[in-house]
PQR file of N, CA, C, O and H, with PARSE charges and radii, in Angstrom:
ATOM      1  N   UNK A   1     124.044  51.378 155.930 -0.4000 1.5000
ATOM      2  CA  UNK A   1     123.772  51.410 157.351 -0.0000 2.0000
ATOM      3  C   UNK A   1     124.192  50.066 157.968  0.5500 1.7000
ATOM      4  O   UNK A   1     123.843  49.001 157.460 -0.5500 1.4000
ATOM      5  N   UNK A   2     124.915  50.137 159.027 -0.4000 1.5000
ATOM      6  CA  UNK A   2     125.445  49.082 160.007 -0.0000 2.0000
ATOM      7  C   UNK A   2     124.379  48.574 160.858  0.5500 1.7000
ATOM      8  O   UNK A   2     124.021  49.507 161.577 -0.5500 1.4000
ATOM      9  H   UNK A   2     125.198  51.003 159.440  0.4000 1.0000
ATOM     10  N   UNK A   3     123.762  47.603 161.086 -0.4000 1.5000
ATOM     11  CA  UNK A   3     122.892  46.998 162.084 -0.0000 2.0000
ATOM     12  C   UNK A   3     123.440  46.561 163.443  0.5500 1.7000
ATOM     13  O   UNK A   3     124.060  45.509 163.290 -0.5500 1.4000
ATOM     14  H   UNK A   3     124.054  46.846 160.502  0.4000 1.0000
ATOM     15  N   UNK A   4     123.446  46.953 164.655 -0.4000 1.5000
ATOM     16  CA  UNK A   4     124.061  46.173 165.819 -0.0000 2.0000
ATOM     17  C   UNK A   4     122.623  45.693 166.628  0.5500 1.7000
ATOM     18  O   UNK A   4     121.807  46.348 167.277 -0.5500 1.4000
ATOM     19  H   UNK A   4     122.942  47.808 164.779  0.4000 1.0000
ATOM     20  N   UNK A   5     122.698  44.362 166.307 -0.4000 1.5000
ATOM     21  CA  UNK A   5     121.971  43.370 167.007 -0.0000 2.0000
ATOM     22  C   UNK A   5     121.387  43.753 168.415  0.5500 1.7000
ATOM     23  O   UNK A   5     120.198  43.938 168.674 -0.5500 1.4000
ATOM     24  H   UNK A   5     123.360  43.830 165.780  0.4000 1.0000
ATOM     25  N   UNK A   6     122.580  43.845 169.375 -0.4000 1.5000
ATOM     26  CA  UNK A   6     122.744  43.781 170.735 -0.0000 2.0000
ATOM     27  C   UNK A   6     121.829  45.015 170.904  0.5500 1.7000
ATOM     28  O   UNK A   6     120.792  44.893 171.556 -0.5500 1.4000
ATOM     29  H   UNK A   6     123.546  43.695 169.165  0.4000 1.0000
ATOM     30  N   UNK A   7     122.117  46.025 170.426 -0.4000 1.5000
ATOM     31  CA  UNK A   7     121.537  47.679 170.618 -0.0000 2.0000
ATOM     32  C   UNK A   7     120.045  47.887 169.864  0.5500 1.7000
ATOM     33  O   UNK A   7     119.322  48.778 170.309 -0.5500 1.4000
ATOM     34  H   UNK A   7     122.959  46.123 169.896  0.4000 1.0000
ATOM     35  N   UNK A   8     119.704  47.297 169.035 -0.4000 1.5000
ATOM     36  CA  UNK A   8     118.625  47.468 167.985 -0.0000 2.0000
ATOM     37  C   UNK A   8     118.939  48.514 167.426  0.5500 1.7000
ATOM     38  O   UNK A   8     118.136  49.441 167.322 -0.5500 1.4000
ATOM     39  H   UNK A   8     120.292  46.573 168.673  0.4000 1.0000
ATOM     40  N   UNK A   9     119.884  48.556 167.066 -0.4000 1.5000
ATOM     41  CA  UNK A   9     120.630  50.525 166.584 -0.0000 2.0000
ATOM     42  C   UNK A   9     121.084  49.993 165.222  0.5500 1.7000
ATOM     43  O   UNK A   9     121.397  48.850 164.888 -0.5500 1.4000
ATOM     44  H   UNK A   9     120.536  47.803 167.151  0.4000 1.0000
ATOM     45  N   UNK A  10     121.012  51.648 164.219 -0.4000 1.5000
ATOM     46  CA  UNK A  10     121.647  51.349 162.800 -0.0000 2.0000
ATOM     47  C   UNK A  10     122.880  52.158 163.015  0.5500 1.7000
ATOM     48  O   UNK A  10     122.594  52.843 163.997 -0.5500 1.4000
ATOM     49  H   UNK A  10     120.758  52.577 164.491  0.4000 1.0000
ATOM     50  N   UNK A  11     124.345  52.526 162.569 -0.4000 1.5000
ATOM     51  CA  UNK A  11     125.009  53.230 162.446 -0.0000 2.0000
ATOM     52  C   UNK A  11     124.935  54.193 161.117  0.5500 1.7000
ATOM     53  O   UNK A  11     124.269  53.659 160.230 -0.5500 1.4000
ATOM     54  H   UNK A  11     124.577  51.970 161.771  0.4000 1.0000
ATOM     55  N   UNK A  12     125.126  54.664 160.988 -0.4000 1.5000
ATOM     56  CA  UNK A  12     125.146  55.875 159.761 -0.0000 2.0000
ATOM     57  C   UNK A  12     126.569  56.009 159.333  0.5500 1.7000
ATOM     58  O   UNK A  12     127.535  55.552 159.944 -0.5500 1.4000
ATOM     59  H   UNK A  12     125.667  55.097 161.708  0.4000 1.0000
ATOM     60  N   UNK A  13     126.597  56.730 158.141 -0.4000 1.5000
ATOM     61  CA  UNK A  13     127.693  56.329 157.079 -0.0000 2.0000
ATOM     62  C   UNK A  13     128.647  57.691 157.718  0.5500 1.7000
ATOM     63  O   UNK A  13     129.703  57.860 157.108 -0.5500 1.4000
ATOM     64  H   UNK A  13     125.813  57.101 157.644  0.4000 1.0000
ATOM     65  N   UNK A  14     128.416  58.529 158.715 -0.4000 1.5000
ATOM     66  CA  UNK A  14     128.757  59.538 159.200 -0.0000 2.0000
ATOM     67  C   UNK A  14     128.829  59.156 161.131  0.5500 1.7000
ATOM     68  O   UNK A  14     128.822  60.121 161.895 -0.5500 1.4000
ATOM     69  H   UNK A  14     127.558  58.392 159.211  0.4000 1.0000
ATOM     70  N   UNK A  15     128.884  57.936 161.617 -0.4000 1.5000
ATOM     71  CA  UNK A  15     129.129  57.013 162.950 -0.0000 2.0000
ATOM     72  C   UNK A  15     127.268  57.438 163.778  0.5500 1.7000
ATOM     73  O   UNK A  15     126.824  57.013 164.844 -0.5500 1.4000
ATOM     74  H   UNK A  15     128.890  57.153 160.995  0.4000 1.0000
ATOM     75  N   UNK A  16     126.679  58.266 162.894 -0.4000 1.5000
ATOM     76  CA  UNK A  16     125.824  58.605 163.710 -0.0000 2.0000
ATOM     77  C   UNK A  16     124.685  56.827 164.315  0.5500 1.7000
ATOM     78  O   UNK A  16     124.703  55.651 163.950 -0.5500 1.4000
ATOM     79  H   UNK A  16     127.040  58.612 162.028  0.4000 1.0000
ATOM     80  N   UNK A  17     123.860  57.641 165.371 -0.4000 1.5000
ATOM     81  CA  UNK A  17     123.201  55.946 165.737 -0.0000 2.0000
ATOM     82  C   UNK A  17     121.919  56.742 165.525  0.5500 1.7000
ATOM     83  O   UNK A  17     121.684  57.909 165.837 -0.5500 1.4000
ATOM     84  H   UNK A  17     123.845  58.596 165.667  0.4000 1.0000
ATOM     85  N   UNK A  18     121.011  55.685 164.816 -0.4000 1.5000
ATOM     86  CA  UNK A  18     119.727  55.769 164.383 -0.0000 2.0000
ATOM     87  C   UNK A  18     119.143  54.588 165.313  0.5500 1.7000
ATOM     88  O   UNK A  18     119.487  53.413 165.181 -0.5500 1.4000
ATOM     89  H   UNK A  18     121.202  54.737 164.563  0.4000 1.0000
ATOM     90  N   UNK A  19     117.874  55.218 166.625 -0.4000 1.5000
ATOM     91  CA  UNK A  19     117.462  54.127 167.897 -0.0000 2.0000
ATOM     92  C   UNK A  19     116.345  53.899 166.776  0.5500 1.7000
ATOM     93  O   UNK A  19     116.103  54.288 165.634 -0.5500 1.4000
ATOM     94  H   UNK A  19     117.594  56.172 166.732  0.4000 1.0000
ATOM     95  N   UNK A  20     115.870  53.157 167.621 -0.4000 1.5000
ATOM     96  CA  UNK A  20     114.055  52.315 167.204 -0.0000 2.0000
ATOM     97  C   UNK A  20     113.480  53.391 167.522  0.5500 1.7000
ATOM     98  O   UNK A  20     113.897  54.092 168.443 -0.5500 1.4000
ATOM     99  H   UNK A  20     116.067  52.841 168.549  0.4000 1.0000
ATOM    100  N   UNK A  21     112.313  53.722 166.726 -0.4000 1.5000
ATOM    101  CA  UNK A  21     111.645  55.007 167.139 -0.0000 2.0000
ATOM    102  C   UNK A  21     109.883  54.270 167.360  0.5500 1.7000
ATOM    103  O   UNK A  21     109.266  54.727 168.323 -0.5500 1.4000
ATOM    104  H   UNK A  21     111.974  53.152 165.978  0.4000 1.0000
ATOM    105  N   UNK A  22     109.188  53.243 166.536 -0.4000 1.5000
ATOM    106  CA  UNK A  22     108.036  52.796 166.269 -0.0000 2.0000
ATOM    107  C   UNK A  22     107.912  51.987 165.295  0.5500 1.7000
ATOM    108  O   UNK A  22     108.625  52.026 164.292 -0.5500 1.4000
ATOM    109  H   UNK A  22     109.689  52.872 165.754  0.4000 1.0000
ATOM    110  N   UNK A  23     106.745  50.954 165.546 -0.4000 1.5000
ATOM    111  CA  UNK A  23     106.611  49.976 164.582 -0.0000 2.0000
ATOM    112  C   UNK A  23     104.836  50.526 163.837  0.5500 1.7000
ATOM    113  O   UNK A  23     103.763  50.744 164.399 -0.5500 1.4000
ATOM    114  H   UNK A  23     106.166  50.923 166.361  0.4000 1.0000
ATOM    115  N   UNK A  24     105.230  50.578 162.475 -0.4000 1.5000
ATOM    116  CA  UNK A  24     104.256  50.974 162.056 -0.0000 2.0000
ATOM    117  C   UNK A  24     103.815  49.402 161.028  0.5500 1.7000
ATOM    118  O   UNK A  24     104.595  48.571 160.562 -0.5500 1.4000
ATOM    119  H   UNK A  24     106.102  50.401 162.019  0.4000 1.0000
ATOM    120  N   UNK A  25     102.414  49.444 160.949 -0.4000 1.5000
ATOM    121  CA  UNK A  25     101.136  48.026 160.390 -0.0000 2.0000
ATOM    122  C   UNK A  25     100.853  48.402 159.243  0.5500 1.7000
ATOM    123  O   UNK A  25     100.551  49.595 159.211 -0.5500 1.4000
ATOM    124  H   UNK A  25     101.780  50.119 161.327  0.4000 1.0000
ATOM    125  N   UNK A  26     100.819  47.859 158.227 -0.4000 1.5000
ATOM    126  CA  UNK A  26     100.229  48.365 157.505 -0.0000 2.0000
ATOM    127  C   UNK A  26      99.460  46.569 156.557  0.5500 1.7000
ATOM    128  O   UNK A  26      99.740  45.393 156.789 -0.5500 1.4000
ATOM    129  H   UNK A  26     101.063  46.889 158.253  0.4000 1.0000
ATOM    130  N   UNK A  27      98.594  47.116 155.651 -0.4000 1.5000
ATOM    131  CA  UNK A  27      97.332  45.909 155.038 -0.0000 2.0000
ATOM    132  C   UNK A  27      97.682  46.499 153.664  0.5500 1.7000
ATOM    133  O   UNK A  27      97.566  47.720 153.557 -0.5500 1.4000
ATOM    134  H   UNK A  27      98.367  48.072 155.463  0.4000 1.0000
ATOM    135  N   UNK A  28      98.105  45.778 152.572 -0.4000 1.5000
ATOM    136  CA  UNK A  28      98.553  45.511 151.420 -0.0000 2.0000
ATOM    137  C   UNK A  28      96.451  45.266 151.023  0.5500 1.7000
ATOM    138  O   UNK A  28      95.549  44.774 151.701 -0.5500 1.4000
ATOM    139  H   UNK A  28      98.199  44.786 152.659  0.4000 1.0000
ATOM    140  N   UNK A  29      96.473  45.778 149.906 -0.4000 1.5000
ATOM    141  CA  UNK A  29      94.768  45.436 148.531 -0.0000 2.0000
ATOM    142  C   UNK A  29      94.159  44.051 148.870  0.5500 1.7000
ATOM    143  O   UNK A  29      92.982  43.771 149.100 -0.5500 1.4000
ATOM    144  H   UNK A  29      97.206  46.177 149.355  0.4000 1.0000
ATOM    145  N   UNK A  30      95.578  43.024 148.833 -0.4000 1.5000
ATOM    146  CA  UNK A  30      95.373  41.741 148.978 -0.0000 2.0000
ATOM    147  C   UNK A  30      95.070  41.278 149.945  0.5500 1.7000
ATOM    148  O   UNK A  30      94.810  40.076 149.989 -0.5500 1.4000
ATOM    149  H   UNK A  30      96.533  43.252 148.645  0.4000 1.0000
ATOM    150  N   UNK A  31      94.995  42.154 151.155 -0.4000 1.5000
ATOM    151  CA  UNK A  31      94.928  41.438 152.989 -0.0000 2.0000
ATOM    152  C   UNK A  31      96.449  41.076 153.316  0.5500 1.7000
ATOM    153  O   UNK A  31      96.602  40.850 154.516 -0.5500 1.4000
ATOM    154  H   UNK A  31      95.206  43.130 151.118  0.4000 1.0000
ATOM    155  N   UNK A  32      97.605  40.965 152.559 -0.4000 1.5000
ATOM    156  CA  UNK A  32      98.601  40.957 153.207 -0.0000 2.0000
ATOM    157  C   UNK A  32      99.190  41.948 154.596  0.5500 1.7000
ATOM    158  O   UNK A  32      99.422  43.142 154.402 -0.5500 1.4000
ATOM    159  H   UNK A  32      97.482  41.149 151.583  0.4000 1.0000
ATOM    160  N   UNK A  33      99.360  41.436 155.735 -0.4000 1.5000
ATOM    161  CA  UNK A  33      99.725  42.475 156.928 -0.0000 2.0000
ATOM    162  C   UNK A  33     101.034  42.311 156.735  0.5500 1.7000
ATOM    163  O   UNK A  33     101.501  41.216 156.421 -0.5500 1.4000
ATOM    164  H   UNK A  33      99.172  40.466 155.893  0.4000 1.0000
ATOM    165  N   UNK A  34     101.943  43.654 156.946 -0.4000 1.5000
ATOM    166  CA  UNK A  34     103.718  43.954 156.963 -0.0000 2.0000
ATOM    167  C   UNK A  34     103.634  44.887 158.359  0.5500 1.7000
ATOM    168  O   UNK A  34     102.866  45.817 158.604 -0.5500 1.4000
ATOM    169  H   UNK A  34     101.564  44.544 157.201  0.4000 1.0000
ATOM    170  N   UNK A  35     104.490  44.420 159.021 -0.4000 1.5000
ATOM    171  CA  UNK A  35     105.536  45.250 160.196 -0.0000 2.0000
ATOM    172  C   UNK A  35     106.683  45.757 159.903  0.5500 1.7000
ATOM    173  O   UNK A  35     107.737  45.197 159.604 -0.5500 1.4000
ATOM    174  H   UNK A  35     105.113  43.664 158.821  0.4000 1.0000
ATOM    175  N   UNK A  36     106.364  47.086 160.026 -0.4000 1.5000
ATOM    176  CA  UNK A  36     107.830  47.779 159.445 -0.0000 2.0000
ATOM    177  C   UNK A  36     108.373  48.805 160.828  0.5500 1.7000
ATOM    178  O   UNK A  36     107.804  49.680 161.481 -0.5500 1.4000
ATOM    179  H   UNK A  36     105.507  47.541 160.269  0.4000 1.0000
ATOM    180  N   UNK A  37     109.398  48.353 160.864 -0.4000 1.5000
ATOM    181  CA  UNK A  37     110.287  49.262 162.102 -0.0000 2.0000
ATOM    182  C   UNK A  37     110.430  50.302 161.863  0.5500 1.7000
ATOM    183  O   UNK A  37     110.120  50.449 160.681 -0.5500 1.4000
ATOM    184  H   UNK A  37     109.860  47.642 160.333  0.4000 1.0000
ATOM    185  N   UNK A  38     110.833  51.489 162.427 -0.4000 1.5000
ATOM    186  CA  UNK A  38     110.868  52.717 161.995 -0.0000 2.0000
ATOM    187  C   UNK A  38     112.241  53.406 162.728  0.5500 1.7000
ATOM    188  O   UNK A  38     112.127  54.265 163.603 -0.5500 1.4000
ATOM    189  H   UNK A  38     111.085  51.369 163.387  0.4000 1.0000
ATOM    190  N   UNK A  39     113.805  52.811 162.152 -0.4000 1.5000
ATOM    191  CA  UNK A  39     114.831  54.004 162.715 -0.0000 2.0000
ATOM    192  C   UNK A  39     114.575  55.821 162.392  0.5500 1.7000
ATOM    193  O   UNK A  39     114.024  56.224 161.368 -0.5500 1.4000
ATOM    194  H   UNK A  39     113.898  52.114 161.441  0.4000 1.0000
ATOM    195  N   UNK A  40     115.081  56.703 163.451 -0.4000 1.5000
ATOM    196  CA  UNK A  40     115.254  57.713 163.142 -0.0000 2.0000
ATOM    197  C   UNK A  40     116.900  58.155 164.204  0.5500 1.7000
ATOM    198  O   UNK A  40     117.421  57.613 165.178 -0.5500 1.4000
ATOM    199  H   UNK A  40     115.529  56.376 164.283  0.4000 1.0000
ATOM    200  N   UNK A  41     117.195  59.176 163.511 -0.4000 1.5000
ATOM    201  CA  UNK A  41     117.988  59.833 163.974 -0.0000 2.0000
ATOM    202  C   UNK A  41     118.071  61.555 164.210  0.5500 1.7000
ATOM    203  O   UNK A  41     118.132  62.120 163.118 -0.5500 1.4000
ATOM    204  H   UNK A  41     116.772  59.616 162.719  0.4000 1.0000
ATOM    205  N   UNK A  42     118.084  62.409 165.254 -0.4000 1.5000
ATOM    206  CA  UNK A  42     117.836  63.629 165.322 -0.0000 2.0000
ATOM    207  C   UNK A  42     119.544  64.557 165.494  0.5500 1.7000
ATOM    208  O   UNK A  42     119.731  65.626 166.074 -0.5500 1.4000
ATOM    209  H   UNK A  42     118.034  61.950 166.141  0.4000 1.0000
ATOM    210  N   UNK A  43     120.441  63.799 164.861 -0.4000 1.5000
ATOM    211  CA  UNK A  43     121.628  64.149 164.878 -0.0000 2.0000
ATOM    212  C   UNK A  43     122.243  64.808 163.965  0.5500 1.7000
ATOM    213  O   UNK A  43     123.417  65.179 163.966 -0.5500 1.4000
ATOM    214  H   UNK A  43     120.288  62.931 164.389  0.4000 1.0000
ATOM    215  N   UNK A  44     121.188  65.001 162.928 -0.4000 1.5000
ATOM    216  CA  UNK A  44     121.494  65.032 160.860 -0.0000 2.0000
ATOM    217  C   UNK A  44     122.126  66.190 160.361  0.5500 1.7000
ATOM    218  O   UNK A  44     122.544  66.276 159.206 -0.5500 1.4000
ATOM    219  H   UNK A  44     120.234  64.700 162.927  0.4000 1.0000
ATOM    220  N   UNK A  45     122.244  67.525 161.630 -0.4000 1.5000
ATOM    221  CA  UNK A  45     122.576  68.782 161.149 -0.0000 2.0000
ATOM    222  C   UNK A  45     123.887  68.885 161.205  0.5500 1.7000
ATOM    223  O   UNK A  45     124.622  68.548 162.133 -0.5500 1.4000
ATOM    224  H   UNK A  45     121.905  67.455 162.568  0.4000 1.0000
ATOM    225  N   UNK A  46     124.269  69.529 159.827 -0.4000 1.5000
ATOM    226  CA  UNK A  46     125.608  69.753 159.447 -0.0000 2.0000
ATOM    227  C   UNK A  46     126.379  68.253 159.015  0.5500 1.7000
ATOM    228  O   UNK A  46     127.565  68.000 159.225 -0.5500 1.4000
ATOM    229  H   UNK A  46     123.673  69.803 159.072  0.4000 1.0000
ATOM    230  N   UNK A  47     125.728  67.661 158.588 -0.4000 1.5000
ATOM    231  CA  UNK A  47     126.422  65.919 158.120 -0.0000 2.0000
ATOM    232  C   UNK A  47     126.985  66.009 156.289  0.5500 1.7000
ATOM    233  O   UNK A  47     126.284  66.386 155.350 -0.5500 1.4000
ATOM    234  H   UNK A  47     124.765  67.867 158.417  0.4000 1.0000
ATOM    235  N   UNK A  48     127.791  65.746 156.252 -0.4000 1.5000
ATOM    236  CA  UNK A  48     128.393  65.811 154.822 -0.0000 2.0000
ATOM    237  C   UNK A  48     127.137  65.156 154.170  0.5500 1.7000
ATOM    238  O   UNK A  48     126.322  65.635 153.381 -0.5500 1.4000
ATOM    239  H   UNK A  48     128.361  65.439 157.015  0.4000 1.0000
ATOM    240  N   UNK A  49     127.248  63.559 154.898 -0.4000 1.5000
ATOM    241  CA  UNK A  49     126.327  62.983 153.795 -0.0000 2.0000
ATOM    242  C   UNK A  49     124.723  63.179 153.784  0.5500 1.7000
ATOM    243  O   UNK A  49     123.885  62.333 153.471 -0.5500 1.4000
ATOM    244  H   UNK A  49     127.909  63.170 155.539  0.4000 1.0000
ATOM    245  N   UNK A  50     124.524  64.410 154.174 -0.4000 1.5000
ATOM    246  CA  UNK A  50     122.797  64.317 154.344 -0.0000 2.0000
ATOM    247  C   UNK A  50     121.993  64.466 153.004  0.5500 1.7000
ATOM    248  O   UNK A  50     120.822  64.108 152.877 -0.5500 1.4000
ATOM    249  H   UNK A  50     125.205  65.098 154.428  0.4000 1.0000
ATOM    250  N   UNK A  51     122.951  65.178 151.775 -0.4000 1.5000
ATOM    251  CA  UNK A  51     122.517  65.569 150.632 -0.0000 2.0000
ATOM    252  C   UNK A  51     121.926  63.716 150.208  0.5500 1.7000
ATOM    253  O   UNK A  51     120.727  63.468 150.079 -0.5500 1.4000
ATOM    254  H   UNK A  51     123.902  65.469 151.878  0.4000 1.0000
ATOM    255  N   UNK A  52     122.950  62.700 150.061 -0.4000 1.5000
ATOM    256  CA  UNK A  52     122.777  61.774 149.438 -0.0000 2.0000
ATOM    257  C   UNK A  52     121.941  60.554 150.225  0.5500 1.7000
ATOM    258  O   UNK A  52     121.557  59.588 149.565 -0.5500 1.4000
ATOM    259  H   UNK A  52     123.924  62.902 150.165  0.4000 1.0000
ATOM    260  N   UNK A  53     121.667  60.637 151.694 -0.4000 1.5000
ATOM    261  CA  UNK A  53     121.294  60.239 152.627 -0.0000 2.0000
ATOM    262  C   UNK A  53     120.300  60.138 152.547  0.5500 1.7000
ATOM    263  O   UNK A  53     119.872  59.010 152.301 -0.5500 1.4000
ATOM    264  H   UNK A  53     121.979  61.422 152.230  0.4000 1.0000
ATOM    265  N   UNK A  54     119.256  61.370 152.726 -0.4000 1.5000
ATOM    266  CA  UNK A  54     118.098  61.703 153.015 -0.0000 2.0000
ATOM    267  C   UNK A  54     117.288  62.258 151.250  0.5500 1.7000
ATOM    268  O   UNK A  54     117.439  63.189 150.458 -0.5500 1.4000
ATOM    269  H   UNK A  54     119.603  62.286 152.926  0.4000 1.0000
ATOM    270  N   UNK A  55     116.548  61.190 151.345 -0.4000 1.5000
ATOM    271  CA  UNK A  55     115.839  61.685 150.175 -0.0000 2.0000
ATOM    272  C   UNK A  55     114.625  62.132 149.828  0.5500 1.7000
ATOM    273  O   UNK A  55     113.707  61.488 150.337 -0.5500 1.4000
ATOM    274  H   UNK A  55     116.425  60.434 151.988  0.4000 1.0000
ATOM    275  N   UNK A  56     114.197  63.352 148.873 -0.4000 1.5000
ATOM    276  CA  UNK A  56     113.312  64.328 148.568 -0.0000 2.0000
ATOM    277  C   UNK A  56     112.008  63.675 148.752  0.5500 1.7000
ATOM    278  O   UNK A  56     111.142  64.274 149.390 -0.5500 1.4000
ATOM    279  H   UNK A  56     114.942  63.875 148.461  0.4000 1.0000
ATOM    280  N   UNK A  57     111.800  62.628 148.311 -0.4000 1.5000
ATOM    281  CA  UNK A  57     110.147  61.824 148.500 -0.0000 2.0000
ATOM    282  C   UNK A  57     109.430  62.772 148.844  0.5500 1.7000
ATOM    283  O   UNK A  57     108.882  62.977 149.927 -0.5500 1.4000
ATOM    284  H   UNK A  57     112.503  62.141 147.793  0.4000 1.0000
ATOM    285  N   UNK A  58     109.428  63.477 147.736 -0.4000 1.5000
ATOM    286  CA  UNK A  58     108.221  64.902 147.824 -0.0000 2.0000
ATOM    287  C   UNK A  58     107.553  65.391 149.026  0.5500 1.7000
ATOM    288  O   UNK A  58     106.368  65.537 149.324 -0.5500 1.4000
ATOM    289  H   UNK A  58     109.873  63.311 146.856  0.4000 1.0000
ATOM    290  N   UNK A  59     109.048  65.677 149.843 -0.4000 1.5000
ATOM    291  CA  UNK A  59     108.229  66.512 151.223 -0.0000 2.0000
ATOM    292  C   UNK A  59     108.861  67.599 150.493  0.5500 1.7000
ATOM    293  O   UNK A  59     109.739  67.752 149.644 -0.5500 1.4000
ATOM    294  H   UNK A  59     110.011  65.558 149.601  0.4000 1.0000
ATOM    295  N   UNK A  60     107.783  68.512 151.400 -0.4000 1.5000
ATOM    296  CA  UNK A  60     107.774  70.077 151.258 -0.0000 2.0000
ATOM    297  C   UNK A  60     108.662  70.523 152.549  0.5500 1.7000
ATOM    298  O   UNK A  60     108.952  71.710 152.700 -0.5500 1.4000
ATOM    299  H   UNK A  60     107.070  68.388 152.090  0.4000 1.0000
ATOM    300  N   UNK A  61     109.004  69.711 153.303 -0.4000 1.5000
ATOM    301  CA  UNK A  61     110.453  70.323 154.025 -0.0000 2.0000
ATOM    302  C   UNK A  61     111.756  70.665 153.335  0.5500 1.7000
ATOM    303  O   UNK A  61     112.201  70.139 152.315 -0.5500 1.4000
ATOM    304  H   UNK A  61     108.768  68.747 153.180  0.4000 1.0000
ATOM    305  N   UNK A  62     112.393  71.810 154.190 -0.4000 1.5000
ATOM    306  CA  UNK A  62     113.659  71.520 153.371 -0.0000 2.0000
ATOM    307  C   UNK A  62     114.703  71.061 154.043  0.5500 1.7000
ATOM    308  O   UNK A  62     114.762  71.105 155.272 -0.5500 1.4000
ATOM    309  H   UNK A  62     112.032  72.237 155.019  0.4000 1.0000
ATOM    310  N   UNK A  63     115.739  70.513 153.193 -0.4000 1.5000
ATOM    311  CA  UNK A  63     116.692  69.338 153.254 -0.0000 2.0000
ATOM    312  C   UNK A  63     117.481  69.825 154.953  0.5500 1.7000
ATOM    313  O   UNK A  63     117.881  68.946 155.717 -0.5500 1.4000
ATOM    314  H   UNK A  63     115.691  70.477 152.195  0.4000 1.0000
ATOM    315  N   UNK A  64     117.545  70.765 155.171 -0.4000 1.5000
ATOM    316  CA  UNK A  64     118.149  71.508 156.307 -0.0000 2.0000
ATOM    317  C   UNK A  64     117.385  71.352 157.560  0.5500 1.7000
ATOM    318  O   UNK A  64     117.705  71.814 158.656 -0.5500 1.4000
ATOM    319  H   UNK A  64     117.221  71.479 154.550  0.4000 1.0000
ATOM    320  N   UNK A  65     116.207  70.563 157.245 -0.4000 1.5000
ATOM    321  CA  UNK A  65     115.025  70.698 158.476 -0.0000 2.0000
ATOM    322  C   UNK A  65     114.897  69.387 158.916  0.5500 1.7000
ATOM    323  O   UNK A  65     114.461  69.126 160.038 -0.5500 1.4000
ATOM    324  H   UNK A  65     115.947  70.188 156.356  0.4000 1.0000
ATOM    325  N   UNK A  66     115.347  68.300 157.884 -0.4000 1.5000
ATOM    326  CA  UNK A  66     114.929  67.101 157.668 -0.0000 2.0000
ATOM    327  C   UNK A  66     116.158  66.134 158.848  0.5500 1.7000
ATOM    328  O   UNK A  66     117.367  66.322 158.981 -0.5500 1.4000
ATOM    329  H   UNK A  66     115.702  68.512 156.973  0.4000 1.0000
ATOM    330  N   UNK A  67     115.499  65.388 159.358 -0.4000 1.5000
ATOM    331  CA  UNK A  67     116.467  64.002 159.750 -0.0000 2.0000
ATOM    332  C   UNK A  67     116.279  62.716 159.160  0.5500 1.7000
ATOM    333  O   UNK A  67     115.194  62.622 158.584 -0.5500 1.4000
ATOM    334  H   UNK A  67     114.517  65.236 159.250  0.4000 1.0000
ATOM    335  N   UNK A  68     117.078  61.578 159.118 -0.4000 1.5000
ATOM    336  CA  UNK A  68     117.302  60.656 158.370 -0.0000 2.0000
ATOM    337  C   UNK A  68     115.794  59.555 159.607  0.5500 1.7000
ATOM    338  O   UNK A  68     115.592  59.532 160.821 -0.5500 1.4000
ATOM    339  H   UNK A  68     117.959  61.654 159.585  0.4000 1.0000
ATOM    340  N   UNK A  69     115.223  58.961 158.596 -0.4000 1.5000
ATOM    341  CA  UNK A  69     114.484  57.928 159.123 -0.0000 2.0000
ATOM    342  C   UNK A  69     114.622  56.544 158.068  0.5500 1.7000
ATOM    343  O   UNK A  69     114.615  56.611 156.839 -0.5500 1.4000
ATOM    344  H   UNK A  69     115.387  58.980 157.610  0.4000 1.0000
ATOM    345  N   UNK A  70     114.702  55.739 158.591 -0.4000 1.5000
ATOM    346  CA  UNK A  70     115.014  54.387 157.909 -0.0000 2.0000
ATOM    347  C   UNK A  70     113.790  53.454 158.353  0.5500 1.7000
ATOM    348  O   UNK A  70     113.372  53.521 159.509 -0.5500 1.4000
ATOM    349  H   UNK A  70     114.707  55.684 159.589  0.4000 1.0000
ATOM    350  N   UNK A  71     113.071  52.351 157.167 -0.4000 1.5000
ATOM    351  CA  UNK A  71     112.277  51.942 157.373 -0.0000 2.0000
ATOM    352  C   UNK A  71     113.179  50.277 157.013  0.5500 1.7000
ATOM    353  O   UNK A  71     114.073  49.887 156.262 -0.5500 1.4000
ATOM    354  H   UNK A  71     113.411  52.297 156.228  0.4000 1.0000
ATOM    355  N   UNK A  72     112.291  49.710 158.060 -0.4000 1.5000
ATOM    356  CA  UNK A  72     112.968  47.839 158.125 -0.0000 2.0000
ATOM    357  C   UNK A  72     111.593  47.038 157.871  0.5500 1.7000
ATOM    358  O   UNK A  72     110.669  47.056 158.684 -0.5500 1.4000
ATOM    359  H   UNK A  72     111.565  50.027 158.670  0.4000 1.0000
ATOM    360  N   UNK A  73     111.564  46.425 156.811 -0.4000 1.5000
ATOM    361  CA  UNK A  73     110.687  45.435 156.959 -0.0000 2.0000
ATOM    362  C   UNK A  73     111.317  43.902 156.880  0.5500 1.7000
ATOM    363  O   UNK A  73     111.747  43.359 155.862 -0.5500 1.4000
ATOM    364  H   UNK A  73     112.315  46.411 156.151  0.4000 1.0000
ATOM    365  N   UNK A  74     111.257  43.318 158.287 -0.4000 1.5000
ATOM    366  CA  UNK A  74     111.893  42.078 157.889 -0.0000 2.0000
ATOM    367  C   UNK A  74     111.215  41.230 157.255  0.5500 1.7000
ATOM    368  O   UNK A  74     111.727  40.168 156.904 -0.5500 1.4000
ATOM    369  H   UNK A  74     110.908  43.760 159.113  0.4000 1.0000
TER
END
């Protein structure tokens, strides 16, 4: 995935653009706090690369239903 600064946008290996969708918090055992960005893209149908793209992480959706979401923790 391509990062463009200017846009806060990722590009996809197929030109698609993945916007900022939400920043999700989360608290690590230890009290550590992480901010993680949350790209998505709702463009994913019919994409060559969605097989290798988007991965199973044991949802019960199927691959045909699914869009690509990308997580950033800087």
């Amino acid at each position: 995935m391509v990062y463009h600064e200017e846009t806060d946008t990722y590009t996809c290996a197929n030109g698609k653009e993945l916007q900022f969708s939400y920043t999700k918090k989360e608290r690590s055992k230890t009290g550590y706090e992480r901010e993680t960005q949350v790209y998505s893209c709702q463009e994913c149908d019919g994409c060559p690369h969605k097989k290798e793209c988007i991965k199973r992480n044991r949802s019960k959706k199927p691959l045909k239903e699914r869009s690509k979401a990308l997580y950033v923790s800087r």
